[in-house]
Every structure is written in structure tokens, then in C-alpha cells.
C-alpha positions in Angstrom: 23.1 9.8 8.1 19.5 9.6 9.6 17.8 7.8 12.4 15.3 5.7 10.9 12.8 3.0 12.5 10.5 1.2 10.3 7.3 0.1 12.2 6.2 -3.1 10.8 8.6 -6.0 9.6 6.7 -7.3 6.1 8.1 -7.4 3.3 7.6 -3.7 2.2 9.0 -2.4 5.5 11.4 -4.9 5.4 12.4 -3.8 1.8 12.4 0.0 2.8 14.6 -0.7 5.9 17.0 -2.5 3.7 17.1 0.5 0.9 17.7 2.8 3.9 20.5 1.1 5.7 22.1 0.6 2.4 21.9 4.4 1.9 24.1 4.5 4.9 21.6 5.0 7.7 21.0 3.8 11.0 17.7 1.9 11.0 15.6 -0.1 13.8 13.0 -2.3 12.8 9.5 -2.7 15.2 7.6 -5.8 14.7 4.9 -7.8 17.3 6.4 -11.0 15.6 9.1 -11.9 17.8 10.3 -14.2 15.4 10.8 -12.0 12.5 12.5 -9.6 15.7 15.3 -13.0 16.8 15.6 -13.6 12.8 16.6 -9.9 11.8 18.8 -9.4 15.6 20.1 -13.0 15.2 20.7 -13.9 11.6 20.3 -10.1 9.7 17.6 -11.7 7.7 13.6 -11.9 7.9 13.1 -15.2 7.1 9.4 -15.4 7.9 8.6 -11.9 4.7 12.0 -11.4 2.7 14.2 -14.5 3.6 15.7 -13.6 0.1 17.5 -10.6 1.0 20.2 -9.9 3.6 19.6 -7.3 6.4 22.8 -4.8 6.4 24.9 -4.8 9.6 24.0 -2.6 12.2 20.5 -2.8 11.8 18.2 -3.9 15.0 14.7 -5.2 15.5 12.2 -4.5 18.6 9.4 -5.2 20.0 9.3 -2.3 22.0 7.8 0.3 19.9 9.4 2.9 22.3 13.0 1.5 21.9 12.5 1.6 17.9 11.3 5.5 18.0 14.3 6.3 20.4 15.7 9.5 18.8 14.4 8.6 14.9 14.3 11.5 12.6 12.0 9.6 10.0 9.6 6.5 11.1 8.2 4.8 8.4 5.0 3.1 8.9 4.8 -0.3 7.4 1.6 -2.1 9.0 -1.0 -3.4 7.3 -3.8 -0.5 7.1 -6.2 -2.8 9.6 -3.5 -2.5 12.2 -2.5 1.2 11.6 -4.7 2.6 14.0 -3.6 0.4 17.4 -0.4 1.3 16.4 -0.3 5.3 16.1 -2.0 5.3 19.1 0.7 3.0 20.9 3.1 5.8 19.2 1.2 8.9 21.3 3.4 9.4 24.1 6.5 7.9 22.5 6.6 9.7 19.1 9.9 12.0 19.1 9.4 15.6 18.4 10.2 16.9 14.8 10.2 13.1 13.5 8.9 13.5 9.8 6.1 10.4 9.2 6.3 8.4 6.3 3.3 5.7 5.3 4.1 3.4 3.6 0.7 2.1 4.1 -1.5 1.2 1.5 -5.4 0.8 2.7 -8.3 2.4 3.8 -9.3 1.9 7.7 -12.0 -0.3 7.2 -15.0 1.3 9.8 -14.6 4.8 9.3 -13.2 5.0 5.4 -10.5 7.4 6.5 -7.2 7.1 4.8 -3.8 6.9 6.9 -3.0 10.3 7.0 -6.5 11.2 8.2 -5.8 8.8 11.1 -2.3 10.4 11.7 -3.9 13.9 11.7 -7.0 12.4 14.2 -4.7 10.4 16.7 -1.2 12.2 16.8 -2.4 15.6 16.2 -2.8 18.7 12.9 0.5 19.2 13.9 2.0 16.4 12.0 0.0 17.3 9.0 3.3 19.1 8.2 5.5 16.4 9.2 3.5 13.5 7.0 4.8 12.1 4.0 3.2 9.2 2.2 5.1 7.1 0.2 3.6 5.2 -2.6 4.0 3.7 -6.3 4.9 0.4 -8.7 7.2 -1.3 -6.2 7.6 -4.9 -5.5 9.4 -5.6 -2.2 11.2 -8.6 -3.5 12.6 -6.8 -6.9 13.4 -3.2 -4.7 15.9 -5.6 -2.9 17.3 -7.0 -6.1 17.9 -3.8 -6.8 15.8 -3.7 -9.6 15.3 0.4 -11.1 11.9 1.0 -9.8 10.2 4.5 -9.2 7.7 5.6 -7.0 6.7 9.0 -5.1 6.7 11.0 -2.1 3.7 12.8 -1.0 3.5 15.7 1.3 1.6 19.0 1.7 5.3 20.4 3.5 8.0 20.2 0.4 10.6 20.1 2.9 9.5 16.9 4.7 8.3 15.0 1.6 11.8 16.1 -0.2 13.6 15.0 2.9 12.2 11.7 2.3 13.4 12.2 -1.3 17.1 12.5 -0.6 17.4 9.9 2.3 15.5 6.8 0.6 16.8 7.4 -3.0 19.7 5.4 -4.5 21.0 4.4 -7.9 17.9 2.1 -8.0 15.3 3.6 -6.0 14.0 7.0 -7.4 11.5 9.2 -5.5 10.0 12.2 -7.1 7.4 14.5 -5.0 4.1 15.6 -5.4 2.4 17.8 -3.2 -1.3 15.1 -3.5 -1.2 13.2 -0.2 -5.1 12.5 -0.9 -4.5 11.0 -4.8 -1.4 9.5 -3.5 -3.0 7.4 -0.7 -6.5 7.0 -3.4 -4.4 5.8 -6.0 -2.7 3.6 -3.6 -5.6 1.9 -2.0 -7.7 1.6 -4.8 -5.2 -0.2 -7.1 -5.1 -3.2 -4.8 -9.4 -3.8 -5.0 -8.6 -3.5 -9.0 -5.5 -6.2 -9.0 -8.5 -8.2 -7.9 -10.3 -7.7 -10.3 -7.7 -8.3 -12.8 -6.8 -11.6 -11.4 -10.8 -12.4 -11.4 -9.8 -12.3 -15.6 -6.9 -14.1 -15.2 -8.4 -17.0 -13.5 -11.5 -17.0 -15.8 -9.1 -17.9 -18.6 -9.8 -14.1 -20.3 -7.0 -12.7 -22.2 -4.7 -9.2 -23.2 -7.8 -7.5 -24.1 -10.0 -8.5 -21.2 -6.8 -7.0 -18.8 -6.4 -3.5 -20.8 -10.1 -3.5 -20.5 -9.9 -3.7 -16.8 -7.4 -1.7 -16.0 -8.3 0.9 -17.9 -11.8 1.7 -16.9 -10.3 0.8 -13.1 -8.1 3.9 -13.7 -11.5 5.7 -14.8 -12.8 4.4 -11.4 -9.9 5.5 -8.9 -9.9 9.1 -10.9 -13.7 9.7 -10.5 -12.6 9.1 -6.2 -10.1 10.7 -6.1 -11.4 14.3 -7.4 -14.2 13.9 -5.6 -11.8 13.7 -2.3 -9.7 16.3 -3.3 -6.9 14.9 -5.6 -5.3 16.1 -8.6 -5.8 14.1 -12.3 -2.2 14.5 -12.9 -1.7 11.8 -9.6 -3.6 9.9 -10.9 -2.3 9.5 -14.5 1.3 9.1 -12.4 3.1 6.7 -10.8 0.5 6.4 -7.7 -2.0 6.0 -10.0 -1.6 4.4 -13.0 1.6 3.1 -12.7 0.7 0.9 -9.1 -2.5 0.0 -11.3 -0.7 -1.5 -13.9 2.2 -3.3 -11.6 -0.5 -4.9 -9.5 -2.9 -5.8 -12.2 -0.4 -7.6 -14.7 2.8 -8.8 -11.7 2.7 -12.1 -10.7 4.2 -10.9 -7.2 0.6 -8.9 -6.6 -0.5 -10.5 -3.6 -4.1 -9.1 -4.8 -4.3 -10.4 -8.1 -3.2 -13.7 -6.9 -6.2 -13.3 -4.5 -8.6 -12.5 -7.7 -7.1 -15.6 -9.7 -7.7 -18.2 -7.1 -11.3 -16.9 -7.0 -11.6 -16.3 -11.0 -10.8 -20.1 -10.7 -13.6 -20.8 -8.4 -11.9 -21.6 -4.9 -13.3 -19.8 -2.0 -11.7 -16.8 -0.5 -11.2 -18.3 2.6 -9.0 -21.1 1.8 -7.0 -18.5 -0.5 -6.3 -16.4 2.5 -5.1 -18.7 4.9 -2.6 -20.1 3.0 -1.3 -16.4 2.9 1.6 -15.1 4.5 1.3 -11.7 4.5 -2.2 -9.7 4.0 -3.6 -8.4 0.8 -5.3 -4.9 1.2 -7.7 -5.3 -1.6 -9.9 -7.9 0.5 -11.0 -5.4 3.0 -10.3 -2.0 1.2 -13.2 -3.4 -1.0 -15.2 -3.0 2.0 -13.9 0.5 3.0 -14.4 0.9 -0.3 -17.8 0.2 -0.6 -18.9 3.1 2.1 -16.6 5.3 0.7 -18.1 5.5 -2.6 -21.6 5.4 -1.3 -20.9 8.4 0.7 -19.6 10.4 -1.5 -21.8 9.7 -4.7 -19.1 7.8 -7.0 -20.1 5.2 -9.1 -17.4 2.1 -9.4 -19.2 -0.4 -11.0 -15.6 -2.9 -10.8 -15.0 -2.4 -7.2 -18.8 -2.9 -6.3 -18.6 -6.4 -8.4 -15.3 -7.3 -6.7 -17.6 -6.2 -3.5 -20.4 -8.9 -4.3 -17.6 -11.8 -5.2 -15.5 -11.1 -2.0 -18.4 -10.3 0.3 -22.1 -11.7 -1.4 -21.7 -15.1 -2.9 -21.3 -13.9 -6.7 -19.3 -15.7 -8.4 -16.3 -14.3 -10.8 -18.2 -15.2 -14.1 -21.2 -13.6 -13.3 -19.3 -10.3 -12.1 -17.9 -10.4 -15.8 -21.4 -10.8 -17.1 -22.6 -8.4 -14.9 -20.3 -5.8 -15.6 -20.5 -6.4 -19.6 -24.0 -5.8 -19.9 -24.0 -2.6 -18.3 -26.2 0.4 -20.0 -23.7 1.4 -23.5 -22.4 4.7 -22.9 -20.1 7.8 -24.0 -16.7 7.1 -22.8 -16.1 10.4 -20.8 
């Protein structure tokens, strides 16, 4: 049995807290929300992200992110990747020694286009380089719970830590393999939720099977083309952290993302989409992390920059199509 706090109560790091106390460990939940802290203390659920599934005895919820690290072996971080910087640097002083990190994270910090693990490394220090693990893959919160089989991966440039993760988050319908490509991983991860967009932008232009293959396949092209130029392996990205996350959240009807992309495909303005979300979807501001990223490193991602100009210049979804369509004809590779 492990010591495990999850920081941040969504639905993924409610999901993840749920998987690990079922595995038998001793989990505390952090969360600013103090309701989603009295509903998970008070009534073992979170009704505001996963009122669907039931919280395991034992578990706790605080909002005293020094109380949830007391004495945790493993801390996953669950916040949305806008928020992930405040809170590693609330975790400084409080973060016990020889805890492995786990991100669960999936973004791109929006100003400086640094991934998580280049955050962990630039406010908590090299040394948890070793001790960082990012998990990552096709995994709906909601269908993890339902016990649903469902892969995904554990990145880590220490095999020890990442195949610590491994053993204590796996169950008979949870499986985590390991790869030692934290920076495809986290790539693959980020870039699949500006895609789900773009697939949803099909969706709600009426476009069919074809249009969606289409997408997601030069999409995969796209995230590849990053993620070598960042230091990633093509193998990652032809994985679960690539391909497989690209396919869940371009074709599930749970993808926050491509719900965002079909509301727009159908012509109603992102603002009035988002505030009648719950929870964040990444995509909207990866795009713009996105963006510099690219630009700064000399990769061309023609479907991100058109989700870009819908999200951010006034384009509509249509003429992204168009756009995109009439490109210069070219060799595939």
C-alpha cells in the first residue's frame, strides 16, 4: 500500500484517485473547490466532475495542499495545465522528499510553451527529473470508473519511478506500459486535444468517415513533425500517447475538445460554448501555446494554425476546411 494524494479534483484526478484506492491505497485528494472537498469528505462522491462514480472509503479531500502531500510516496498532478504552475510552486516547501511526480496533466503552459515536466524541472528543481513520471493515453474519466479495459502509458527518463507508477495504478482494467519519451508523451498528449478540435470542426460541418480519417491522420503527421523536432521518439508517437489519445479524442463523444470544435463547426461562438462548460478543454488555449511553439521551432501544422484562426481570428469553420483543402498538392512524406 502507497501514500497517494492527487492534486486537483476533476474528473481525471478524480478517476485516478478512484483506480488507486481501489488498488488498495491510501489516497487524499487536494482541490481549491471546497465543494467538490465537503462532497468527497461528506458523501464519498464528487458530485460537481464524476457524480457517477463512488469515492472508496477511506479516502479524504483538502484544501490544504500541505495536509494532502503529508507523507505521499506518489502525487499525481491533476490540474488543468493553466493552473499547473501556481500550484508546483505552492508545492516548494511542502513537497516530501523521495515523492515520485506523476502528471497527469495534459497542456502546454500557455506564455512560455514549456510542457509540465519542464515546469517541474524549472520550479521544484533537476532533481525531480528523476522522480517525474507522466502519465498519458486513450482514457475517458467516466469509462476508467466503469471499469472499462483501457490502456495508457507511463513516461519517465528513471525506469524505476515510471515502473513504480506501473505496478501501483494498474488493475484488471487499467494497464500501464512504460516508455522512457517524457517529451512525445507530454507532445502527443497536448497536441491531440488542438486536433479533437479540429475533428469536431468536421463534425459540426455535417462532413463525414472520410473527412475524420482525413483529419486525423495528417493531425498524427502534424504532432510527429513536433515532437522529433523536440526530442521525441516516432515509435510514441505511433503509440498509445500518440495515436491512440488522437483517435479517442477525435471520434469519443466524451471529448470535451471535439465537443468544443462541433459547437463551432456549427457556427456558435466559442464563448457561449465554454461557459456552459464544466470542466476546461485544453485544446482552446494549447492552440495558442501551440502557435509559438511551432513558430519557434520551424514546424509547419497547417491544422493547428486553422484551428488557431477559428478559436483566436474570426475564421469561420468552413473556410478553415476550404483553406486547408486548397493547400499546394504534395508528396505524402
Amino acid at each position: 500500500m502507497k501514500r497517494i494524494s492527487v492534486i486537483g479534483a476533476g474528473s481525471w484526478g478524480t478517476a485516478l484517485g478512484i483506480v488507486a484506492a481501489r488498488a488498495g491505497h491510501r489516497v487524499r485528494f487536494w482541490s481549491r473547490n471546497p465543494d467538490v472537498v465537503t462532497s468527497l469528505n461528506r458523501d464519498h462522491v464528487n458530485l460537481t466532475y464524476l457524480p457517477e462514480a463512488q469515492v472508496p472509503d477511506g479516502v479524504s479531500a483538502s484544501e490544504d495542499i500541505a495536509e494532502a502531500l503529508n507523507d505521499s510516496q506518489l502525487v499525481i498532478i491533476a490540474t488543468p495545465s493553466h493552473a499547473t504552475r501556481a500550484v508546483l510552486e505552492s508545492m516548494v516547501r511542502v513537497l516530501p522528499a523521495n515523492a515520485i511526480l506523476v502528471s497527469a496533466t495534459k497542456g502546454i503552459e500557455i506564455e512560455t510553451g514549456k510542457r509540465i515536466s519542464q515546469l517541474v524541472t524549472e520550479i521544484l528543481g533537476e532533481l525531480l527529473t528523476q522522480r517525474f513520471v507522466c502519465l498519458s493515453g486513450p482514457s475517458f474519466a467516466k469509462e476508467v470508473v466503469a471499469q472499462h479495459p483501457t490502456a495508457i502509458v507511463a513516461a519517465g527518463d528513471n525506469a524505476a519511478a515510471a515502473t513504480t507508477v506501473q505496478s501501483a495504478l494498474s488493475t484488471e482494467y487499467l494497464r500501464i506500459y512504460t516508455n522512457d519519451d517524457v517529451v512525445g508523451t507530454e507532445l502527443g498528449g497536448s497536441v491531440k486535444n488542438v486536433m479533437a478540435i479540429a475533428a469536431g470542426m468536421v463534425a459540426g460541418l455535417g462532413f463525414g468517415s472520410n473527412s475524420v480519417a482525413a483529419l486525423i491522420t495528417r493531425g498524427l503527421a502534424e504532432m510527429s513533425r513536433l515532437a522529433l523536432a523536440e526530442g521525441g521518439k516516432l515509435e510514441t508517437m505511433m503509440g498509445l500517447a500518440g495515436l491512440g489519445d488522437l483517435v479517442l479524442t477525435c471520434t469519443g463523444t466524451l471529448s470535451r475538445n471535439r465537443f468544443v470544435g462541433q459547437e463551432l463547426g456549427r457556427g456558435r461562438p466559442l464563448p457561449d460554448i465554454t461557459a456552459g462548460m464544466r470542466e476546461v478543454a485544453e485544446g482552446v488555449k494549447t492552440t495558442q501555446a501551440l502557435r509559438e511553439l511551432s513558430h519557434r521551432v520551424r514546424v509547419e501544422m497547417p491544422i493547428a494554425a486553422e484551428v488557431y484562426a477559428v478559436l483566436y481570428e474570426g475564421k469561420t469553420a468552413r473556410e478553415a476546411a476550404t483553406a486547408l483543402m486548397s493547400r499546394p498538392l504534395r508528396e505524402e512524406f
